[in-house]
C-alpha positions in Angstrom: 0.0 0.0 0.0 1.6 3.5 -0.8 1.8 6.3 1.5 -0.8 8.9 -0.5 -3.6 5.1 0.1 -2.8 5.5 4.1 -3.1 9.2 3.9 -6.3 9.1 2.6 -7.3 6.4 4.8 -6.9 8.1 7.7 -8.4 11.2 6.3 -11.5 9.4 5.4 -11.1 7.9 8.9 -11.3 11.3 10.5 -14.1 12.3 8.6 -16.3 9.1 9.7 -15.2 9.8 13.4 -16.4 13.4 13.1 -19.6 12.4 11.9 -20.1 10.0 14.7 -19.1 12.7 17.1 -21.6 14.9 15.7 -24.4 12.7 15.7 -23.7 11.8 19.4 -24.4 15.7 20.1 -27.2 16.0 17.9 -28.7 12.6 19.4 -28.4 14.2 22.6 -30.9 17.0 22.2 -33.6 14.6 21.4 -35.8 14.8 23.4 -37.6 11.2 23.1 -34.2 9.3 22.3 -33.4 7.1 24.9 -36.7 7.5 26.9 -38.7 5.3 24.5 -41.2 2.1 26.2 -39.1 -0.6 26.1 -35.7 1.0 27.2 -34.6 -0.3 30.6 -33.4 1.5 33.6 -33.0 -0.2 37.0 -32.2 1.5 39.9 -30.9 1.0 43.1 -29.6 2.9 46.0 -26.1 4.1 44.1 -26.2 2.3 41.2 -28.1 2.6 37.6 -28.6 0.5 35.0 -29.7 1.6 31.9 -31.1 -0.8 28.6 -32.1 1.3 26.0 -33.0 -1.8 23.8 -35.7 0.0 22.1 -34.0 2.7 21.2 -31.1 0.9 19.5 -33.3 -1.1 17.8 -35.0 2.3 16.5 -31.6 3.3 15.5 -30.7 0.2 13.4 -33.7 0.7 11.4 -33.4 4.2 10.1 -29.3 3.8 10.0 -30.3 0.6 7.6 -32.8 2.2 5.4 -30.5 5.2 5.3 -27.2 3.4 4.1 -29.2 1.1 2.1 -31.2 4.7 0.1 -27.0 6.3 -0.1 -25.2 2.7 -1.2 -28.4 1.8 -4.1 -27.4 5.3 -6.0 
């Protein structure tokens, strides 16, 4: 592999870990994400336990039907 193939590797590698960071904020602000029936939380006295299995199953749909509507074009 030449250098200028690693170079823009990592470039491309920086711009996907950007994009993840961003999201993370955005997905923050929502106000329903992660609060969804379905999502666990357990508590007790100091400790907290939270499941938000609805949530990330919410999350794999759209990211499918996303990547799948980018990757057909």
């Amino acid at each position: 592999m030449e250098l200028t193939q690693v170079g823009k590797l990592i470039v491309i590698a920086g711009i996907v870990l950007v994009a993840a960071g961003l999201l993370i904020m955005v997905a923050g602000r929502v106000p329903f994400l992660g609060n969804l029936p379905g999502d666990i939380t357990y508590r007790r006295g100091n400790t907290t336990i939270f499941v938000p299995i609805v949530t990330m199953i919410l999350l794999s749909i759209v990211l499918t039907i996303v990547l799948n509507l980018m990757l057909r074009r």
